[in-house]
MDAnalysis code that builds the backbone (N, CA, C; Angstrom):
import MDAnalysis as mda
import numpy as np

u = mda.Universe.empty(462, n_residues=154, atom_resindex=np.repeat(np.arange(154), 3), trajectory=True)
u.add_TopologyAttr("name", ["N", "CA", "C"] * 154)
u.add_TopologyAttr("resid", np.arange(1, 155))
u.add_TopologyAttr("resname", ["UNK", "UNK", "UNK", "UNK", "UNK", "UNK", "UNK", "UNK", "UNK", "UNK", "UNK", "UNK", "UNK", "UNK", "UNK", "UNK", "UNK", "UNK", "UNK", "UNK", "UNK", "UNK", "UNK", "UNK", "UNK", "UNK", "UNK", "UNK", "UNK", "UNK", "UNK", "UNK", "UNK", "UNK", "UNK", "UNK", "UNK", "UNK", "UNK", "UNK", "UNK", "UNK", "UNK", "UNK", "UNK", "UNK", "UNK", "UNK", "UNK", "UNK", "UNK", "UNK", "UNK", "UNK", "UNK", "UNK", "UNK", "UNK", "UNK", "UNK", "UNK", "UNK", "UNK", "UNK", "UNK", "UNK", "UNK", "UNK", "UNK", "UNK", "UNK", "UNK", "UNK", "UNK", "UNK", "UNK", "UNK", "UNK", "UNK", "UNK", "UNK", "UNK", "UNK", "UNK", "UNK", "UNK", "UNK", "UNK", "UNK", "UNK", "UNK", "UNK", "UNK", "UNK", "UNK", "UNK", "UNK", "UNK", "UNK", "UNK", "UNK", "UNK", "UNK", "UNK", "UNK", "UNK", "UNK", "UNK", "UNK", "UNK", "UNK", "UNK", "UNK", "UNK", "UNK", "UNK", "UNK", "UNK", "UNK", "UNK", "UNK", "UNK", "UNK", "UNK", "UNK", "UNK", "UNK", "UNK", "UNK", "UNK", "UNK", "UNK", "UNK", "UNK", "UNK", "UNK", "UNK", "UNK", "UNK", "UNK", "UNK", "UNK", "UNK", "UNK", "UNK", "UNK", "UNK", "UNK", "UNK", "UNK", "UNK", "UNK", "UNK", "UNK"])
u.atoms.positions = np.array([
    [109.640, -13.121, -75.661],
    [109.154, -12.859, -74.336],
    [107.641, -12.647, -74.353],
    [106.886, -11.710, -75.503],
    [105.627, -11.648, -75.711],
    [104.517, -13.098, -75.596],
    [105.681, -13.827, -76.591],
    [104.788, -15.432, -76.407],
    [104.662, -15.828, -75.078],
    [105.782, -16.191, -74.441],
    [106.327, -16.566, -72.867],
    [105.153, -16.124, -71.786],
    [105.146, -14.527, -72.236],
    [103.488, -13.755, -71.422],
    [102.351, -14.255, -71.325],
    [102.061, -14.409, -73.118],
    [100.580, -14.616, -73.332],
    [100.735, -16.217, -72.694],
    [101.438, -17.087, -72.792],
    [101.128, -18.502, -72.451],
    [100.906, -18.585, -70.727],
    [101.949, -17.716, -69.884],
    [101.704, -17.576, -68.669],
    [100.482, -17.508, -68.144],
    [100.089, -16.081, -69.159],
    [98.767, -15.576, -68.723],
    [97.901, -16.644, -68.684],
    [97.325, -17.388, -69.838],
    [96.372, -18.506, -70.244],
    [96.763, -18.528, -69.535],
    [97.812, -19.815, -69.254],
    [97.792, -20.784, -67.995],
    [97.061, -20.439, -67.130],
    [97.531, -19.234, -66.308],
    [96.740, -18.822, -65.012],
    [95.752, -18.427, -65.138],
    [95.006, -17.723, -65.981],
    [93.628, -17.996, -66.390],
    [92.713, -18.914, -66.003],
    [93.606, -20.091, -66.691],
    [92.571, -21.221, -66.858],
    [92.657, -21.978, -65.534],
    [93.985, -21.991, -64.970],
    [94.042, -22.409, -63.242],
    [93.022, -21.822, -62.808],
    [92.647, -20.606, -62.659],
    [91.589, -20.205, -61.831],
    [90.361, -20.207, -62.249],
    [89.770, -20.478, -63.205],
    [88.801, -21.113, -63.965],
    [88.497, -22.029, -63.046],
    [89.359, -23.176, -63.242],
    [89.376, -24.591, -62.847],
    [88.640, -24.225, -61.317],
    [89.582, -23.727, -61.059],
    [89.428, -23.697, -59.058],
    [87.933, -23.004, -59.172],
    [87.787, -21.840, -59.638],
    [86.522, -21.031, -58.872],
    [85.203, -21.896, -59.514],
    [85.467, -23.462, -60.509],
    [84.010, -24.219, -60.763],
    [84.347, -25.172, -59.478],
    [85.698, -25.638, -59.053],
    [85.426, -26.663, -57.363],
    [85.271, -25.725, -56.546],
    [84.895, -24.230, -56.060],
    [84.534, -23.619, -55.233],
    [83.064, -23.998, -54.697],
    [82.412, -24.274, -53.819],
    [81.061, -24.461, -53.148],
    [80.466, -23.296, -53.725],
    [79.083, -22.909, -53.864],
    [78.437, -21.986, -53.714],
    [77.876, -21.648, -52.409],
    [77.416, -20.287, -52.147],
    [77.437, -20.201, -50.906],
    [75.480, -19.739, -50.652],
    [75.246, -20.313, -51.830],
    [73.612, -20.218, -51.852],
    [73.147, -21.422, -51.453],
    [71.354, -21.406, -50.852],
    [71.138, -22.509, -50.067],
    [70.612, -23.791, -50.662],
    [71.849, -24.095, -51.536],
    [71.766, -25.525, -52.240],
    [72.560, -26.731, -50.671],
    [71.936, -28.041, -50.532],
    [72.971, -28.381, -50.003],
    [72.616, -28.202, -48.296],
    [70.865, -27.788, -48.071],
    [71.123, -27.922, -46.813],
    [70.267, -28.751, -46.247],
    [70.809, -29.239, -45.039],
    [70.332, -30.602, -44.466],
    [69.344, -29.919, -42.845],
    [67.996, -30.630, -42.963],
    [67.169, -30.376, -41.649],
    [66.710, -31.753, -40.788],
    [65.979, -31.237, -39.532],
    [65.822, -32.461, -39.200],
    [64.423, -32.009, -38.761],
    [62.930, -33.016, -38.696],
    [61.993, -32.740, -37.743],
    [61.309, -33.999, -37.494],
    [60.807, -33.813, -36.522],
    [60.616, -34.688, -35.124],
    [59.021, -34.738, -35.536],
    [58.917, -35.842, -35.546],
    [57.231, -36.489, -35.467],
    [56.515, -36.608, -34.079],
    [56.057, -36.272, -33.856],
    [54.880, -36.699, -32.368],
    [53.742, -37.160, -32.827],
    [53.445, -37.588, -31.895],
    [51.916, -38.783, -31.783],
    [51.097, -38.374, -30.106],
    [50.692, -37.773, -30.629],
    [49.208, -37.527, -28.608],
    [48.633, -37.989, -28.370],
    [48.645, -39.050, -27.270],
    [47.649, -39.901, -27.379],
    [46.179, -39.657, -26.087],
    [46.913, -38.245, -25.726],
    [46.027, -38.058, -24.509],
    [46.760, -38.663, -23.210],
    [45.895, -39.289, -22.563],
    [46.076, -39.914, -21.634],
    [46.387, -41.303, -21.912],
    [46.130, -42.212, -22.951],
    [45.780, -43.376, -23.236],
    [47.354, -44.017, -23.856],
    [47.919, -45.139, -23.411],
    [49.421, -45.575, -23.554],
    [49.011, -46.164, -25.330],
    [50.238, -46.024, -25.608],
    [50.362, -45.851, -27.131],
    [51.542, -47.445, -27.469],
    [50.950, -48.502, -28.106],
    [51.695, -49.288, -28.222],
    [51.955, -49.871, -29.425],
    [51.559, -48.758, -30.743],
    [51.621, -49.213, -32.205],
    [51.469, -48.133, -32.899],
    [51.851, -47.488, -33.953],
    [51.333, -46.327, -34.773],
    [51.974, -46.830, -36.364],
    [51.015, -45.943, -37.333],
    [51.758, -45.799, -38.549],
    [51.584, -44.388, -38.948],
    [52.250, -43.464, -39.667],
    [52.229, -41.917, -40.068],
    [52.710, -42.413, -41.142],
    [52.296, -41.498, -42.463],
    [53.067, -40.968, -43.585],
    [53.772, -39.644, -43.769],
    [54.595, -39.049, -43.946],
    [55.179, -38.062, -44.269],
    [55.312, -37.542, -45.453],
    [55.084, -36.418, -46.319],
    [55.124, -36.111, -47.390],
    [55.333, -34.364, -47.707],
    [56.326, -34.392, -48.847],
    [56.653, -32.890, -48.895],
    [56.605, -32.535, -50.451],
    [56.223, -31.776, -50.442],
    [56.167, -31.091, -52.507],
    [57.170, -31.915, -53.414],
    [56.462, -32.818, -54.170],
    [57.670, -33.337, -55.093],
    [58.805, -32.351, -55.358],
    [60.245, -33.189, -55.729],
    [61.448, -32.386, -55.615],
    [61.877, -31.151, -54.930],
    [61.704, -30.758, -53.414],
    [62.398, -30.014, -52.660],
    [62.797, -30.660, -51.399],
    [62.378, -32.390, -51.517],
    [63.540, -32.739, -50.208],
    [63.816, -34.049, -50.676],
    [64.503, -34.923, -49.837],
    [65.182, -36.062, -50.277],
    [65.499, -36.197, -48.931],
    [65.213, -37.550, -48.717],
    [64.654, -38.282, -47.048],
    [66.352, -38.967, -46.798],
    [67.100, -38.435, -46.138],
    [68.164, -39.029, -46.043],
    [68.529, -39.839, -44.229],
    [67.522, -40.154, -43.761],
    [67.679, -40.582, -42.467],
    [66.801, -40.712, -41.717],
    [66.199, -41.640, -41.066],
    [65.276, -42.028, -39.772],
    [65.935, -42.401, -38.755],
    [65.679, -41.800, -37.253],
    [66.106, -42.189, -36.278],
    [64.399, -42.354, -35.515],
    [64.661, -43.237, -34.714],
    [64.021, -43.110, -33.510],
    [63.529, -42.281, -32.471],
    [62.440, -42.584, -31.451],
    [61.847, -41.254, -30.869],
    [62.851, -41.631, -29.169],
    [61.984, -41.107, -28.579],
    [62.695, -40.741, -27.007],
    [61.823, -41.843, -26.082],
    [60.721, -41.751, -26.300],
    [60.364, -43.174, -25.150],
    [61.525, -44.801, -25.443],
    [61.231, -45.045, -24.786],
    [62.442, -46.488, -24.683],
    [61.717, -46.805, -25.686],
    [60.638, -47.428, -25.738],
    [59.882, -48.619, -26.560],
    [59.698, -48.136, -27.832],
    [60.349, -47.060, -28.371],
    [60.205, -46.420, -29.496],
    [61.882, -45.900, -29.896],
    [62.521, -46.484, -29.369],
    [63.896, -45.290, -29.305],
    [64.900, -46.160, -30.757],
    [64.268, -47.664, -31.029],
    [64.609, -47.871, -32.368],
    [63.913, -47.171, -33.189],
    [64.748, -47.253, -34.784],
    [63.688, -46.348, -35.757],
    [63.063, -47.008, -36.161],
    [61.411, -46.590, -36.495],
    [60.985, -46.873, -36.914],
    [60.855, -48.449, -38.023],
    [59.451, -49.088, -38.431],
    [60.018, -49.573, -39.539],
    [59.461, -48.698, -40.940],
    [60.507, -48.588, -42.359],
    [59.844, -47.811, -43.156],
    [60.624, -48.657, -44.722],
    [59.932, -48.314, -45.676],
    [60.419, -48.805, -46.805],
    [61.611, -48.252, -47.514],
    [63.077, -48.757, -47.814],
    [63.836, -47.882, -47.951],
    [64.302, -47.483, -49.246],
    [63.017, -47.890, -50.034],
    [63.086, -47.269, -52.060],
    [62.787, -45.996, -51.226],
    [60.868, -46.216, -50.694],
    [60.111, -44.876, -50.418],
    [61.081, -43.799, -49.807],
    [62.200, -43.796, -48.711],
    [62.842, -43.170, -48.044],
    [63.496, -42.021, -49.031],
    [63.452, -42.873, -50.643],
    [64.221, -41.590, -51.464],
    [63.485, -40.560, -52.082],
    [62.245, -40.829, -52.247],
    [61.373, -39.947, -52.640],
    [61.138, -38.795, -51.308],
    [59.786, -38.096, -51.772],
    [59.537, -37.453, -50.610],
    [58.162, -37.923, -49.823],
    [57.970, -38.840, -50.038],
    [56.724, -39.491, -49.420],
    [57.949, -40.839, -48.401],
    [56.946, -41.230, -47.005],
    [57.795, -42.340, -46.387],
    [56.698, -42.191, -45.440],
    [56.087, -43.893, -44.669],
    [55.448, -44.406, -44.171],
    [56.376, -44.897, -42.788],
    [55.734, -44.781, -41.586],
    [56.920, -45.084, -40.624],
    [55.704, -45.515, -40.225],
    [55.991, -46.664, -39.065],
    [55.158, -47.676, -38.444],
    [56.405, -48.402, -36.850],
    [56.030, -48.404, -35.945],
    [56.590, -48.647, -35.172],
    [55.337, -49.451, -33.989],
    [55.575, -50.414, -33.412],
    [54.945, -51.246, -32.621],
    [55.413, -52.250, -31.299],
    [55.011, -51.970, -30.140],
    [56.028, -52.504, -29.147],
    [54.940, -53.550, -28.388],
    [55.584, -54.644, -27.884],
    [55.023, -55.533, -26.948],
    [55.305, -55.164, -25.476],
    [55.497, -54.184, -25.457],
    [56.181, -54.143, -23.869],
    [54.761, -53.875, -22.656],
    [54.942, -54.039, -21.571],
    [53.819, -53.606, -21.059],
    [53.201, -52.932, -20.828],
    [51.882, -52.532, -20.562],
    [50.980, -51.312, -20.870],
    [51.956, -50.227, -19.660],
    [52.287, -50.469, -18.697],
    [52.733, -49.343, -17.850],
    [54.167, -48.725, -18.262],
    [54.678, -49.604, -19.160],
    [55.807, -49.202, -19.696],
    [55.886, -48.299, -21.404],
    [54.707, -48.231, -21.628],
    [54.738, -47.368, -22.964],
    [53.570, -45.776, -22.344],
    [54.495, -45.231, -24.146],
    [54.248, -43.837, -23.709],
    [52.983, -43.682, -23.419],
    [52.208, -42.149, -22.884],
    [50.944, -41.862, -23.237],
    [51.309, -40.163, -23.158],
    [50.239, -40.117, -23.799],
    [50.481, -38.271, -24.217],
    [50.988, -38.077, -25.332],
    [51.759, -36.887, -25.059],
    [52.183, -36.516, -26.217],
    [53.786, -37.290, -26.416],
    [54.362, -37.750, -27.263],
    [55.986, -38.495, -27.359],
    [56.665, -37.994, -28.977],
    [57.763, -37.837, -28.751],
    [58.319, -38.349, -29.940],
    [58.697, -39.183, -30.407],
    [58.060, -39.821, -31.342],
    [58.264, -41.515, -32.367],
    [59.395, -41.542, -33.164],
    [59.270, -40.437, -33.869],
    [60.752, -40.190, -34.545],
    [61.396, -39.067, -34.896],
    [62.316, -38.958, -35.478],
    [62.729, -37.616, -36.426],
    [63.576, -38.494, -37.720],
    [63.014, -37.275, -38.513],
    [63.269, -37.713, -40.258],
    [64.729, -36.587, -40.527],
    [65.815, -36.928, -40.953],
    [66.546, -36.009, -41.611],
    [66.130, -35.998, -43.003],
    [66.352, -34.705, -43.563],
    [66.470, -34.278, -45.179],
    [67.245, -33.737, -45.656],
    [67.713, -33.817, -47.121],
    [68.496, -33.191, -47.787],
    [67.458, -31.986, -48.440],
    [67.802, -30.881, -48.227],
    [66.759, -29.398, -49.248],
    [67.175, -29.639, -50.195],
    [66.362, -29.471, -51.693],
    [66.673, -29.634, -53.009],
    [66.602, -27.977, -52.977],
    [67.146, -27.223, -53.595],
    [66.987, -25.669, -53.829],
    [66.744, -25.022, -53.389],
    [65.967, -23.836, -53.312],
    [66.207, -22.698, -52.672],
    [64.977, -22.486, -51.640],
    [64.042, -23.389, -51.971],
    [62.401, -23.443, -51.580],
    [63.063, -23.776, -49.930],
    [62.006, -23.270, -49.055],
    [61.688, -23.888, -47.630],
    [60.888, -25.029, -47.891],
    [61.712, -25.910, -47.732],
    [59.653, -27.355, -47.442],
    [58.930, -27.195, -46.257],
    [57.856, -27.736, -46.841],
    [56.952, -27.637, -45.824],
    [56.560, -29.109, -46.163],
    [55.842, -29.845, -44.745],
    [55.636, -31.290, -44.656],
    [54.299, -31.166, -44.071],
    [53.675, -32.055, -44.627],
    [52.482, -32.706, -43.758],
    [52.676, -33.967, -43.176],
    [51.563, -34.676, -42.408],
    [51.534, -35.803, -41.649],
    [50.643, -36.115, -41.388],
    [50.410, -37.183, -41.594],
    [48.752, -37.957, -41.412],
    [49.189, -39.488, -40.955],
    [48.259, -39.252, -39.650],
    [48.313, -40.676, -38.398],
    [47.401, -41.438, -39.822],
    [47.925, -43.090, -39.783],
    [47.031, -43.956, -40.229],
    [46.651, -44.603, -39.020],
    [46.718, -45.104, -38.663],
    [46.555, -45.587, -37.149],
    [47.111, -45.004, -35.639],
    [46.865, -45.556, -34.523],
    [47.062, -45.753, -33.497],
    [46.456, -46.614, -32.463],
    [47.498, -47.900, -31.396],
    [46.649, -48.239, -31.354],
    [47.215, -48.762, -29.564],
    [46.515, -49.301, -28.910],
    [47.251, -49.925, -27.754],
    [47.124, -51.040, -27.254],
    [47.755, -51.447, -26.371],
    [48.089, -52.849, -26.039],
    [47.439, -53.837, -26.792],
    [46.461, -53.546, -26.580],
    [45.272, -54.612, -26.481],
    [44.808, -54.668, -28.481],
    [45.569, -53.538, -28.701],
    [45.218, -54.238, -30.464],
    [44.353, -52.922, -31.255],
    [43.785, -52.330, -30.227],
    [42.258, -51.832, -30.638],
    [42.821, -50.528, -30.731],
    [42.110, -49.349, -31.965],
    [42.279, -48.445, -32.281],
    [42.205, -47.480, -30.920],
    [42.996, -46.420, -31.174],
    [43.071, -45.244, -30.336],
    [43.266, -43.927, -30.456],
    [42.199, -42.630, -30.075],
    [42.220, -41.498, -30.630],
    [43.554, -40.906, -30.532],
    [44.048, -40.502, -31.793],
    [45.470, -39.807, -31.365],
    [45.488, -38.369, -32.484],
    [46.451, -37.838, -31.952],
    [46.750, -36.953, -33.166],
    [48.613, -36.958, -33.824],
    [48.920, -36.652, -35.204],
    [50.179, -36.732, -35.043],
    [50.717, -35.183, -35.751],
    [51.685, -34.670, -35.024],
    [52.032, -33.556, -35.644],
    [53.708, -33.872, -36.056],
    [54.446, -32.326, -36.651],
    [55.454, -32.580, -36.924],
    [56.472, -31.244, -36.396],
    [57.539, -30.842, -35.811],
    [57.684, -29.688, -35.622],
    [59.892, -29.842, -36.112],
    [60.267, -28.533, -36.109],
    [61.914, -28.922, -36.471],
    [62.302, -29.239, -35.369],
    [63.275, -30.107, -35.149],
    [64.084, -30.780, -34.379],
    [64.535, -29.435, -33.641],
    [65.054, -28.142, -34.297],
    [65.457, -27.329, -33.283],
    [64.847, -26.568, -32.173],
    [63.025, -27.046, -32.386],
    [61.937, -27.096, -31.469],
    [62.195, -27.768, -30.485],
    [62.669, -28.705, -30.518],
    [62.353, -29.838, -29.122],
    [62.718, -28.871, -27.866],
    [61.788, -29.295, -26.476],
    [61.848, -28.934, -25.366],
    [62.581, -29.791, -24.747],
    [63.025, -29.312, -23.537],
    [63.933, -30.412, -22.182],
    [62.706, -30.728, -21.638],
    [63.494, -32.163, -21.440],
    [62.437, -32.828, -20.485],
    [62.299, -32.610, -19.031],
])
């Protein structure tokens, strides 16, 4: 009966071994954000841009581009989709539509989802390479970045 014990025991031991390494951890490995790019163009209609995005090597991993909220922007972006796995990614978006029909001011172009690598908060920068309108020709803009759980109603 002594043997019969000790083998029980193991067993269940090692069952719960097993289980509590497929248990999740409940630390903040594993979490996913989203933030929203804008472009200001002032007053002046906005009919081309390119931004780069970039965050501290290894604390994010670019798992998604969507599109912004003006129509003429509401596809995503175009971007390279090696770069998309790193933490650097170039988005460029450009519309033919007519000058009264694209944004001006401030818009959102896109939002980037991420995967968090560890325990760090990222932090992102953004730098406009261009902006430009209808007509081809450069245009003063600025581009910022804020979390998706920022956005205002329109």
């Amino acid at each position: 009966m002594n043997r019969l014990a000790r083998a029980l025991l193991s067993a269940a031991c090692i069952l719960a071994l097993s289980k509590a390494e497929q248990v999740p951890t409940a630390g903040k490995a594993d979490r996913f954000r989203v933030v929203d790019v804008f472009i200001d163009t002032q007053a002046q209609p906005l009919a081309a841009y390119q931004v780069e995005l970039t965050a501290p090597a290894g604390t994010v991993r670019i798992v998604g581009i969507e599109g912004g909220d003006p129509e003429v922007f509401r596809d995503p972006p175009h971007y390279d989709p090696l770069a998309m796995q790193s933490e650097r990614v170039i988005l460029a978006a450009f519309s033919t539509a007519p000058e009264a029909r694209l944004p001006a001011g401030r818009s959102r172009v896109a939002s980037v989802h991420f995967q968090v690598v560890g325990d760090a908060e990222p932090s992102f920068a953004v730098r406009l390479h261009v902006a430009a309108s209808a007509a081809g020709t450069r245009i003063p803009a600025q581009a910022t970045i804020t979390p998706a759980t920022e956005r205002t109603a329109k």
